[in-house]
ZAMARGU-4260 file (C-alpha; in steps of 0.2 Angstrom, whole numbers, plus 5000, padded with zeros to 4 digits):
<rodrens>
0) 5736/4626/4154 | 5735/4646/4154 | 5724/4645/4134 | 5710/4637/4144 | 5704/4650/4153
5) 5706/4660/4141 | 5696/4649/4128 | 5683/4649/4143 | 5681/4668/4144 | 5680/4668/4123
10) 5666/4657/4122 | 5654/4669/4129 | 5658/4679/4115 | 5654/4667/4102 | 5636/4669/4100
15) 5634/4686/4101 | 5648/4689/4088 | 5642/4678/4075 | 5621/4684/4080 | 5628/4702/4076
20) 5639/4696/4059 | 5623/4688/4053 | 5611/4702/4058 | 5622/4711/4046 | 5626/4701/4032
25) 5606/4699/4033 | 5604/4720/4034 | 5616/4721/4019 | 5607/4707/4008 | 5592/4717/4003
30) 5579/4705/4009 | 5573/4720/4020 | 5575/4738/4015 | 5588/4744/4026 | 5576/4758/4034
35) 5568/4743/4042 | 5581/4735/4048 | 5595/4743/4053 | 5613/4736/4048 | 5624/4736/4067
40) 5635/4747/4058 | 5621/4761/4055 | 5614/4759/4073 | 5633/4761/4081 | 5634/4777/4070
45) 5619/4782/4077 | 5621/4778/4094 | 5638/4784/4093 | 5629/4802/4089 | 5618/4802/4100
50) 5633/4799/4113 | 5647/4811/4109 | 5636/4822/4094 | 5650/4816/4079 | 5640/4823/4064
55) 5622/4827/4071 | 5610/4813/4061 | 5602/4810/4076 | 5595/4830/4075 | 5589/4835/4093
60) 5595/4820/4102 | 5614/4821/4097 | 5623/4822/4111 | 5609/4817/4122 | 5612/4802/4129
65) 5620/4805/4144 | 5604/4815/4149 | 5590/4803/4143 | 5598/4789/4151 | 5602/4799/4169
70) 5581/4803/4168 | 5581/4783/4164 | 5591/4777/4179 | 5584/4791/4192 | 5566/4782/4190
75) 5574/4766/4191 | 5583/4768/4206 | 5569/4779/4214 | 5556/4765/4212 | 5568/4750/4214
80) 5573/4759/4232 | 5554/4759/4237 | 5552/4742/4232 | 5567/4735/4238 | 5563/4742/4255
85) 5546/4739/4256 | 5546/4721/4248 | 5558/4715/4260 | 5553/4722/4275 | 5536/4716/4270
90) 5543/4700/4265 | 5551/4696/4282 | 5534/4702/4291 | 5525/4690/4280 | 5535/4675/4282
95) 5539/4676/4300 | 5521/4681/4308 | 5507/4671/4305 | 5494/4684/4310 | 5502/4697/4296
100) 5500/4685/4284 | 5483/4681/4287 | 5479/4699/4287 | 5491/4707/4272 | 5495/4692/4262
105) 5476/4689/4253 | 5477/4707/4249 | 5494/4706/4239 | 5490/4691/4229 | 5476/4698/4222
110) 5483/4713/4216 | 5500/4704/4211 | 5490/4695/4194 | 5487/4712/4187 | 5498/4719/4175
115) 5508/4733/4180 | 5506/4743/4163 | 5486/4743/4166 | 5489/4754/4181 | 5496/4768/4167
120) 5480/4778/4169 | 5478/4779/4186 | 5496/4783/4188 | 5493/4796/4176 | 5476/4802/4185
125) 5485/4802/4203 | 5503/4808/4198 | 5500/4821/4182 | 5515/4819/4167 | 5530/4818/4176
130) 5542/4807/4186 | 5529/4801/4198 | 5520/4789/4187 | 5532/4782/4181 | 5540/4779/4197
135) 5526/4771/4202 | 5525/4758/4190 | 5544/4754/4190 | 5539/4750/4210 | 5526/4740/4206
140) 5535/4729/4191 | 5549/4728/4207 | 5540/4724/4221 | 5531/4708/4220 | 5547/4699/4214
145) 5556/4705/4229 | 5541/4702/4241 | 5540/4684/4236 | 5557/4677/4235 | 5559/4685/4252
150) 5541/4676/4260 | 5552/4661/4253 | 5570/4663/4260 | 5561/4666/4277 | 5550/4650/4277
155) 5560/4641/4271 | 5573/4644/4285 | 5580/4629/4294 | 5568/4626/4307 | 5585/4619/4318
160) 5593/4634/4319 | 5578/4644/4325 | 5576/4631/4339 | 5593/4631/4343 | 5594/4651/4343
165) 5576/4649/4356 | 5585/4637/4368 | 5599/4652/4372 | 5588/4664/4375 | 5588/4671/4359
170) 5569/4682/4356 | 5562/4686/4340 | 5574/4703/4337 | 5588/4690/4339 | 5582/4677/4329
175) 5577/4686/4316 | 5593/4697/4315 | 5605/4680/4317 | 5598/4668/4309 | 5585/4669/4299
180) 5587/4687/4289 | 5607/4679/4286 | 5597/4662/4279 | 5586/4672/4268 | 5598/4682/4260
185) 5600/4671/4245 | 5583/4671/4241 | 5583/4690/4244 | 5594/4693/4232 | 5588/4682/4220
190) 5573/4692/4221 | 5582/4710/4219 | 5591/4703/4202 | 5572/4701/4196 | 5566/4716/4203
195) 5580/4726/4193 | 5577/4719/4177 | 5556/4722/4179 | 5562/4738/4185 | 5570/4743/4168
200) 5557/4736/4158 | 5543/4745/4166 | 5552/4762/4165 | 5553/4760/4147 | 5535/4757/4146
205) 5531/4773/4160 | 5542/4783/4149 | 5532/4781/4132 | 5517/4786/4138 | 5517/4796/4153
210) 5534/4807/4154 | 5544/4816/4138 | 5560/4812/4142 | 5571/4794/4146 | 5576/4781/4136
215) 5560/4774/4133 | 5554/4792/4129 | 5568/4795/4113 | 5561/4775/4108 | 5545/4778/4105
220) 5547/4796/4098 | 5561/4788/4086 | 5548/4775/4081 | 5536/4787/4075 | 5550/4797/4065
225) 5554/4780/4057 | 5572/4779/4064 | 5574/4762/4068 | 5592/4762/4069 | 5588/4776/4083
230) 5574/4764/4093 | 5588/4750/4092 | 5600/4758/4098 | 5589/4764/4112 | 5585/4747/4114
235) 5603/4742/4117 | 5605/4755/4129 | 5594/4749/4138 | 5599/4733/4140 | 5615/4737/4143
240) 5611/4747/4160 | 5599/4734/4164 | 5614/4720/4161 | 5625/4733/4173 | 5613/4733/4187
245) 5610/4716/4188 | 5630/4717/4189 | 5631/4728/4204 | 5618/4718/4213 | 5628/4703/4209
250) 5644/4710/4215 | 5635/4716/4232 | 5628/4695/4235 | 5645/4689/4230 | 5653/4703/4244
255) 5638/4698/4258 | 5636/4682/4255 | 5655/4679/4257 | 5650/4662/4268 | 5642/4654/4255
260) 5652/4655/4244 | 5667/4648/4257 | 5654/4635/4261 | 5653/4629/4245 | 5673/4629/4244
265) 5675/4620/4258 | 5661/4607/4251 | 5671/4601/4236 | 5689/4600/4246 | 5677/4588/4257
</rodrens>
């Protein structure tokens, strides 16, 4: 009884154990000269330099990493914050009010369909090379995920329990503290693990154009050096911050949304 969850904790291991054995079996095959891609063993080594500066192969990033990925994470927590805040208490607004909707809504769907990366020169224009832009974007890849899973949690909210929070005397302040915020939490957060993920990706794209420092910056400057193992180890960087922030935010829902999660307990005893 106690192998099986253990077997069960393994298993998630299983295919990126045997994607990384191929990936290097493939690298180590000669099908590809190795300078194109990478064995894992090479980009470790070259991660593990740029990390704790072993021998120096990564030149003027050895040691780095800790620097380049605080730049990274600053601009993602800067503009994740804005849009957090702003897309949820936007959200609510547009989900619970009738007249904000009809006055802000229009205006937010026509500017969600563009791409966030065709707002690079603008940013650029407004902000200068520097932080800012790249804040900016990272808000904007954020924001609209956020702000529509919350219009979502909100109007979906049972009806029932508003009524039945109107018939004691309850006002909209009360309402929307008690019942429907807590009801919309799900699709909150739902919105927030999105939000992070676009947030990454779109600092990596801020960062190769319009700032000279951050992961994405050390990417894009590897690739034109032709140090692939470098741009993928940047690459896994990346992905191992954004897979650590979807984490926190995970560990947040599961700590708030405590009731669900007893609610669902109590369902299957039933």
């Amino acid at each position: 009884m106690r192998a099986l969850p253990l077997i069960g904790r393994l298993e998630r291991y299983i295919v990126p154990i045997l994607v990384i054995a191929g990936w290097e079996a493939f690298s180590r095959s000669g099908a590809l000269p190795a300078a194109l891609l990478p064995a894992p063993s090479t980009v470790v080594w070259a991660w593990a330099d740029w990390i704790f500066a072993i021998n120096g192969s990564t030149q003027t990033y050895s040691g780095n990493w800790i620097f380049d990925t605080l730049a990274s994470l600053m601009r993602v927590l800067a503009g994740f914050g804005i849009a957090a805040a702003l897309g949820v208490l936007l959200g609510v607004a547009i989900g619970w009010s009738r007249l904000v909707e009809i006055v802000i809504e229009p205006t937010l769907q026509a500017l969600r369909p563009i791409p966030p990366v065709s707002w690079i020169p603008l940013a650029i224009i407004w902000f200068g090379i520097a932080n800012k832009p790249a804040i900016f974007l990272v808000f904007l890849g954020a924001f609209f995920p956020i702000l529509l899973n919350t219009i979502h949690g909100v109007k979906t909210c049972d009806r029932n329990l508003i009524r039945a929070g109107a018939m004691v005397g309850g006002g909209n302040h009360e309402l929307l503290r008690f019942i429907v915020v807590p009801a919309a939490l799900p699709s909150i957060f739902a919105g927030l693990r999105i939000g992070i993920g676009s947030a990454w990706m779109l600092t990596v794209t801020a960062e190769m154009v319009a700032v000279k420092s951050g992961l994405g910056y050390v990417l894009w400057d590897s690739y034109y050096f032709l140090r692939y193992d470098l741009v993928l180890a940047a690459m896994a960087s990346i992905g191992m911050l954004g897979f650590l922030s979807d984490l926190v935010i995970r560990a947040i829902m599961a700590r708030v949304l405590h009731w669900q999660r007893n609610t669902t307990i109590q369902g299957e005893e039933d």
